[in-house]
C-alpha positions as CSV (number, residue, x, y, z in Angstrom):
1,X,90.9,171.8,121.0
2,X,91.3,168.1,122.4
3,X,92.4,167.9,126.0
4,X,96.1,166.5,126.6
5,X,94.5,163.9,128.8
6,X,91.3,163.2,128.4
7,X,88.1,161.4,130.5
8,X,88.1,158.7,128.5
9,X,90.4,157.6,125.6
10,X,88.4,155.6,123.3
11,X,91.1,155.5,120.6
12,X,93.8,154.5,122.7
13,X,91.3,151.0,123.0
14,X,90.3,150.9,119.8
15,X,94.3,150.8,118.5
16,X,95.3,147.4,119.9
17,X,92.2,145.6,118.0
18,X,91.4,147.4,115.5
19,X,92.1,144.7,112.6
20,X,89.5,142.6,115.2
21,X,86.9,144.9,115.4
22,X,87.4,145.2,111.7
23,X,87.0,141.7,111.0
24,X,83.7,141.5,113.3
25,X,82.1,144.0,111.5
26,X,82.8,143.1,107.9
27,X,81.7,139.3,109.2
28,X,78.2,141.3,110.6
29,X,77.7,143.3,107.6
30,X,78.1,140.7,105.0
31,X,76.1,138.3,106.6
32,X,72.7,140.0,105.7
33,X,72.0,139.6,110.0
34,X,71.4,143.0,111.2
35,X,69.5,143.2,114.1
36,X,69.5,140.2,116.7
37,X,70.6,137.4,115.3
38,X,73.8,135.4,116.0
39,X,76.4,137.9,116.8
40,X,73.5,138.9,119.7
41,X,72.8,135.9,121.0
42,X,76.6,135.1,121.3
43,X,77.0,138.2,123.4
44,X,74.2,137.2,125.4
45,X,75.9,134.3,126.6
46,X,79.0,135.8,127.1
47,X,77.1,138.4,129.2
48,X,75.5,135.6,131.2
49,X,78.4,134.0,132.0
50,X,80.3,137.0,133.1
51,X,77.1,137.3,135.6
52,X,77.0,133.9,136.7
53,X,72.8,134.1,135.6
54,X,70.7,131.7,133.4
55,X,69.5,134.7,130.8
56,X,70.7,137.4,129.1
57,X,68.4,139.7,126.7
58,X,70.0,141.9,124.1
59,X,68.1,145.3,124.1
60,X,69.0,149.0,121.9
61,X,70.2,150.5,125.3
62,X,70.5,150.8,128.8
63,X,67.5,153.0,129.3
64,X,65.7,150.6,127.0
65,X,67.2,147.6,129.7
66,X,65.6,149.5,132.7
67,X,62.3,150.3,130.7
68,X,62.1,146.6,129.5
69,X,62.2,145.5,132.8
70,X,59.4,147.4,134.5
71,X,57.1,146.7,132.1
72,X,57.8,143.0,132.3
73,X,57.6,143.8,136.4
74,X,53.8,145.1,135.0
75,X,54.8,148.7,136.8
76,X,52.1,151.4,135.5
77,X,50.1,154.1,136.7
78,X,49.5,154.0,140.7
79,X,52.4,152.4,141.2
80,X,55.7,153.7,143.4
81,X,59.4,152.7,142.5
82,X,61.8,153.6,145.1
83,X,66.0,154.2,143.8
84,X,68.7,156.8,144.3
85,X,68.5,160.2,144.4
86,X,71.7,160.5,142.9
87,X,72.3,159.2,139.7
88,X,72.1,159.2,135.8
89,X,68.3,160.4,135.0
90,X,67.7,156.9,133.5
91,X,66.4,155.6,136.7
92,X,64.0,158.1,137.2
93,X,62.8,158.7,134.0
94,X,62.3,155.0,132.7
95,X,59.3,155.1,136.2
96,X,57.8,158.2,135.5
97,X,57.6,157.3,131.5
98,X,55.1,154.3,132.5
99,X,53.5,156.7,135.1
100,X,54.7,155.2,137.9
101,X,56.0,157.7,140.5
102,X,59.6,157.6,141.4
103,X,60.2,157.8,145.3
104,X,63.6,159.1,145.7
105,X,66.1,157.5,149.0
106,X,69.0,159.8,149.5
107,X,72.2,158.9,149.8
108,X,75.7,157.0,151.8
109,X,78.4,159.5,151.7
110,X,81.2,157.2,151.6
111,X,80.0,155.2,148.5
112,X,77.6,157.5,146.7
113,X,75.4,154.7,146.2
114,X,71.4,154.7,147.5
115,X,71.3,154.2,151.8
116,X,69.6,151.0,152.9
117,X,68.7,153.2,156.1
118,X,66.7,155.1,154.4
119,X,64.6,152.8,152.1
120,X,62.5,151.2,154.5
121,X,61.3,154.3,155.7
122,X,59.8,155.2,152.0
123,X,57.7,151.9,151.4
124,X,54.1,152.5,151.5
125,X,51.7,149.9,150.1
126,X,51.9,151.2,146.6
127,X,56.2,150.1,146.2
128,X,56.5,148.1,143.6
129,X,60.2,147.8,143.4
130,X,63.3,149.1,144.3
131,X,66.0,150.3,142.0
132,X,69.7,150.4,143.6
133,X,72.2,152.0,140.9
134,X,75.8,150.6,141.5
135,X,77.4,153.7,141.1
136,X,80.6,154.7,139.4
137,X,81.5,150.8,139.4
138,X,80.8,149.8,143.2
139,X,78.2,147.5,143.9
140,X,75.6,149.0,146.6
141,X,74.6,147.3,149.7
142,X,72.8,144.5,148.4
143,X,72.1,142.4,151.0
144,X,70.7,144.6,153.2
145,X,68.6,145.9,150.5
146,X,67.4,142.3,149.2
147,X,66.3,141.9,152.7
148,X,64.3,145.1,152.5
149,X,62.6,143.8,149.7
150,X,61.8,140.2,150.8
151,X,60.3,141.7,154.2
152,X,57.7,143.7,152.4
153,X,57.3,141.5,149.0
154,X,59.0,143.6,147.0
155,X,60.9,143.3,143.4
156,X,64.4,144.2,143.2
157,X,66.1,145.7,140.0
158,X,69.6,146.5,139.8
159,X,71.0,149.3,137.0
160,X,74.3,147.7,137.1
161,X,74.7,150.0,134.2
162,X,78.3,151.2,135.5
163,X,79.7,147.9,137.3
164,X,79.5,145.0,134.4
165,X,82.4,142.7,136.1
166,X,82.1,143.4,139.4
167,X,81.8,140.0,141.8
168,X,77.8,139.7,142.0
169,X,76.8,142.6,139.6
170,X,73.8,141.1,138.6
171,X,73.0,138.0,140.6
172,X,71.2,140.0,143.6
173,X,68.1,141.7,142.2
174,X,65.6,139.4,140.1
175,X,66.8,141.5,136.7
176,X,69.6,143.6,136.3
177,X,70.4,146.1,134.0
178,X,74.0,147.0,131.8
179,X,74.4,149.7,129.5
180,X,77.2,149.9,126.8
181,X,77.4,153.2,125.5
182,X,80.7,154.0,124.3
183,X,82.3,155.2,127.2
184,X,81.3,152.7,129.8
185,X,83.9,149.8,130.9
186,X,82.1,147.5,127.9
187,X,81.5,150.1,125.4
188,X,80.0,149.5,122.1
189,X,80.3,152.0,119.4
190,X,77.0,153.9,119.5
191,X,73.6,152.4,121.9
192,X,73.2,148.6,123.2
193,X,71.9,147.6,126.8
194,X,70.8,144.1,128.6
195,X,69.2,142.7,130.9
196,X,69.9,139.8,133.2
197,X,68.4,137.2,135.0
198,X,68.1,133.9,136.5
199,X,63.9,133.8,136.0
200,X,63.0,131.9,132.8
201,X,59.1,133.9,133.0
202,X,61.1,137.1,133.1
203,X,63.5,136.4,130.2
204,X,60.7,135.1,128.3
205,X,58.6,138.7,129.1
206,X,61.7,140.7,128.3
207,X,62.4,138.8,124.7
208,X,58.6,139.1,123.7
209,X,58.7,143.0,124.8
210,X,61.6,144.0,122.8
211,X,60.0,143.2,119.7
212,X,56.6,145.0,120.4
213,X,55.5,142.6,122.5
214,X,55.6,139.5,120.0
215,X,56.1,136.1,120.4
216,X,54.8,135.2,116.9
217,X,55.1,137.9,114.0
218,X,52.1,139.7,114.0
219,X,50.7,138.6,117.0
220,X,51.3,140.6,119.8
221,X,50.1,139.1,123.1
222,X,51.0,143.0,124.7
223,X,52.1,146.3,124.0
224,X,56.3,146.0,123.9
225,X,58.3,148.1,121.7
226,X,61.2,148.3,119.5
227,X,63.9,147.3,122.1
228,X,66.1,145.2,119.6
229,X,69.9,145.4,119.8
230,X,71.7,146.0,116.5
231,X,74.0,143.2,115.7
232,X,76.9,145.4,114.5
233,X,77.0,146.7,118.3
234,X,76.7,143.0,119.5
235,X,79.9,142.1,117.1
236,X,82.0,144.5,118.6
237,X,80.9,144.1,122.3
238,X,82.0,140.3,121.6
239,X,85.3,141.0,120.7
240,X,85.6,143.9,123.6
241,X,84.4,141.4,125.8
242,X,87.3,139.4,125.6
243,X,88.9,142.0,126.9
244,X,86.6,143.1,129.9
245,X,89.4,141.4,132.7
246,X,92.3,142.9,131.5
247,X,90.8,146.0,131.3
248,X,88.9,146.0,134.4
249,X,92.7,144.5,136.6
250,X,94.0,147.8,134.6
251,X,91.4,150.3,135.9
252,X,91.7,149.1,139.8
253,X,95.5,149.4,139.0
254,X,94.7,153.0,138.0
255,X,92.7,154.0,141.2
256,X,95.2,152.3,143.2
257,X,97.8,154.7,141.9
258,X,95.6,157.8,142.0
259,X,95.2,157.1,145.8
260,X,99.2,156.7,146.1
261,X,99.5,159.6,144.4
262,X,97.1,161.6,146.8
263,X,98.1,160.4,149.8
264,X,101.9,161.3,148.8
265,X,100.6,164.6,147.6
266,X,99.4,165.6,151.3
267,X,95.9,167.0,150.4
268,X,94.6,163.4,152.0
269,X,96.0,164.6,155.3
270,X,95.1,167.9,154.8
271,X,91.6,166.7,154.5
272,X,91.7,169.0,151.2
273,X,90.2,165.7,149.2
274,X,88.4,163.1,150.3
275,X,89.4,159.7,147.6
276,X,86.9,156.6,146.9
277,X,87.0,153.9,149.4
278,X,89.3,150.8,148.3
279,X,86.7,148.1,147.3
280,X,87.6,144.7,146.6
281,X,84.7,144.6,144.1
282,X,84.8,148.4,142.5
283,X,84.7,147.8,138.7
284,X,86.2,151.9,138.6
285,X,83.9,153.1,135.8
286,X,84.8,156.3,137.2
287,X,87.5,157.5,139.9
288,X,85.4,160.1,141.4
289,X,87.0,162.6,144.5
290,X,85.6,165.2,146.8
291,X,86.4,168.4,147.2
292,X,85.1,171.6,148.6
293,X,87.6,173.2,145.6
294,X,86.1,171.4,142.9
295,X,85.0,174.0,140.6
296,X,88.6,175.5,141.5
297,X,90.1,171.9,140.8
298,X,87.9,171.6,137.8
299,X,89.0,174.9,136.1
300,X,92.7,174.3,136.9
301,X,92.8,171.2,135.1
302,X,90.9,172.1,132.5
303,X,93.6,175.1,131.9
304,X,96.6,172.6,131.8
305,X,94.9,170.8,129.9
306,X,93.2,167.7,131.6
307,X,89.7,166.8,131.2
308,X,87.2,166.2,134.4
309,X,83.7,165.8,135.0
310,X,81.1,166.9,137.4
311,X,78.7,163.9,137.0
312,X,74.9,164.4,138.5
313,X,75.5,168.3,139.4
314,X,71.5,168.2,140.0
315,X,69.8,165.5,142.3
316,X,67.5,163.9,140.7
317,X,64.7,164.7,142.7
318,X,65.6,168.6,142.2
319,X,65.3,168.0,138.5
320,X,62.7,170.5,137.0
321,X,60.7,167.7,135.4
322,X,60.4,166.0,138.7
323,X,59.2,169.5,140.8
324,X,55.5,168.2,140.9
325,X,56.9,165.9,143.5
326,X,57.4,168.5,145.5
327,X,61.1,168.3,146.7
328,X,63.1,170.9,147.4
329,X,67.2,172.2,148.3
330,X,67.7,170.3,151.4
331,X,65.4,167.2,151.1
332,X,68.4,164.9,150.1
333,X,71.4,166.4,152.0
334,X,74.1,164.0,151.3
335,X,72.9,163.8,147.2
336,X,73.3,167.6,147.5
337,X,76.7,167.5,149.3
338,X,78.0,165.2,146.2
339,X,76.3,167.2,143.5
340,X,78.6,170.1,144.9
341,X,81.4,168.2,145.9
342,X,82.5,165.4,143.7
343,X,84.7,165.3,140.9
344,X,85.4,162.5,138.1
345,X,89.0,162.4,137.2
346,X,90.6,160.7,133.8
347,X,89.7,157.2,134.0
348,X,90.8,154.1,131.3
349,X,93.2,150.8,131.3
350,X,95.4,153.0,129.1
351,X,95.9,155.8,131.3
352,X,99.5,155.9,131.8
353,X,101.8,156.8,135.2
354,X,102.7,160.0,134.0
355,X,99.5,161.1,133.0
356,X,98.1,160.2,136.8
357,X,101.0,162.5,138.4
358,X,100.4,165.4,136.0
359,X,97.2,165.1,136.5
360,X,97.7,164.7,140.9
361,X,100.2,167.7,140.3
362,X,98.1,170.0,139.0
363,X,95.9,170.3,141.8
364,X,98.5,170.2,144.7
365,X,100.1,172.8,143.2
């Protein structure tokens, strides 16, 4: 059975435009245009604009974004990309599937997001680039992580996979990746991805690679592969994307009011939960606590209804596919601590008041 409230609503989004998203899709389908194409290179501008870059480069997802971009960075065998021990496997796979060797950074424990501190420190002379993950919506420390890279000659990538709108998603690293699977803040309605940038030899690297490395039909200059964005997905990201502010002013409204309603709630002072820090620049992809009751929490909720999430209960580095690498419990403290710890609460523009104190209720009960 459906949860009363659940993680995401898709259909309370969809309501509104329907008859819009409608129209874009009968205007897709009968124009013959199915993959690329003009609905595609529309949303690529849009995209660019909303990241204040030169280039945008439709791809089939957000994996596909990361994947496209290493290969147009030339990673391969040999080579070492540091990123986040704590995170959607898409990071780490994307390296080891071009036989690179992912060098996981652990944690900071207020943002969740990869620790600058600890990046210099796993640099050797084999780093080809590092890959920061802007977490749950919040940009991570950029700058001091751009300056990491600069100092030892090093290419920076950001998955901005869960922070599309936040101020300067996608203008620090020399490509950045967005996902828009279904659920994310820009969701289409099955697999699309993109890359960013303000480098013309990159975008020109990225376009040629998504069509199996082709400039010219039949002529492939390198090995690419079938990276193409369907143009169905691109006509309904357009007319979502119209929407992207609103939605996003919605969701910080929504945290706001989650953190009202914990602090009134007393397990803030209690030091019961621990809530996100208030970011100007949090996009809110997900409003994620901690808890040493969240399986408690989780199961409570889940009783009266409510859906949650335990995102990342496994560090990626702990992962059995990664165990050549030889980590083990205790390597990556504070990605373990969240991994235990953290809990993703109901998040979406059309989440109502009530909801949110049912919802706080349930736990401080």
């Amino acid at each position: 059975m459906a949860p009363k409230i659940p993680l995401v609503d898709l259909e309370a989004q969809l309501a509104p435009i329907r008859d819009e998203l409608l129209a874009a899709v009968t205007r897709c389908i009968d124009s013959g245009r199915y993959l690329l194409g003009p609905e595609v290179e529309r949303l690529e501008k849009g995209i660019a604009e909303v990241c204040g870059v030169a280039h945008a480069v439709g791809a089939s997802s957000g994996t596909d974004a990361l994947l496209m971009s290493l290969m147009a960075l030339g990673v391969g065998p040999g080579d070492e990309v540091v990123t986040t021990a704590y995170s959607f496997f898409a990071n780490a796979g994307v390296v080891a599937r071009l036989g690179a060797t992912p060098v996981f950074v652990d944690i900071d424990r207020r943002t969740f997001n990869i620790d600058p501190a600890d990046i210099d420190k796993s640099v050797t002379d084999r780093t080809k680039a590092i890959v920061p993950v802007h977490l749950y919506g919040q940009l991570a420390e950029m700058e001091a992580i751009v300056s990491i890279a600069d100092r030892h000659g090093l290419v920076v990538i950001e998955d901005a996979a869960q922070a599309l709108g936040a101020e300067g998603a996608g203008r620090f690293g020399v490509m950045a990746c967005f996902s828009f699977y279904p659920s994310k803040n820009l969701g289409a309605m099955g697999e699309a991805g993109m890359v960013v940038t303000g480098d013309d030899g990159y975008a020109r690297a990225l376009r040629r690679l998504r069509t199996h490395g082709a400039e010219t039909t039949y002529l492939h200059d390198v090995v690419g592969g079938n990276f193409r964005m369907d143009a169905i997905q691109a006509a309904v990201l357009n007319v979502k994307l119209r929407y992207l502010e609103e939605w996003t002013e919605c969701r910080r409204e929504k945290a706001r009011r989650y953190t009202e309603l914990f602090q009134e709630s007393g397990l803030v002072s209690s030091g019961r939960v621990v809530l996100p820090e208030a970011i100007r620049d949090h996009v809110h992809h997900q409003y994620v606590i901690r808890t040493n009751e969240r399986d408690d929490w989780k199961e409570r909720l889940a009783h009266e209804g409510v859906a949650s999430a335990v995102y990342y209960p496994v560090p990626l580095p702990l992962q059995p596919c990664f165990s050549d690498l030889g980590h083990g419990p205790g390597d990556f403290p504070e990605a373990e601590r969240a991994a235990r710890e953290t809990l993703a609460l109901p998040m979406f523009p059309e989440l109502t008041d009530d909801q949110q104190r049912i919802i706080v209720s349930i736990v401080a009960r």
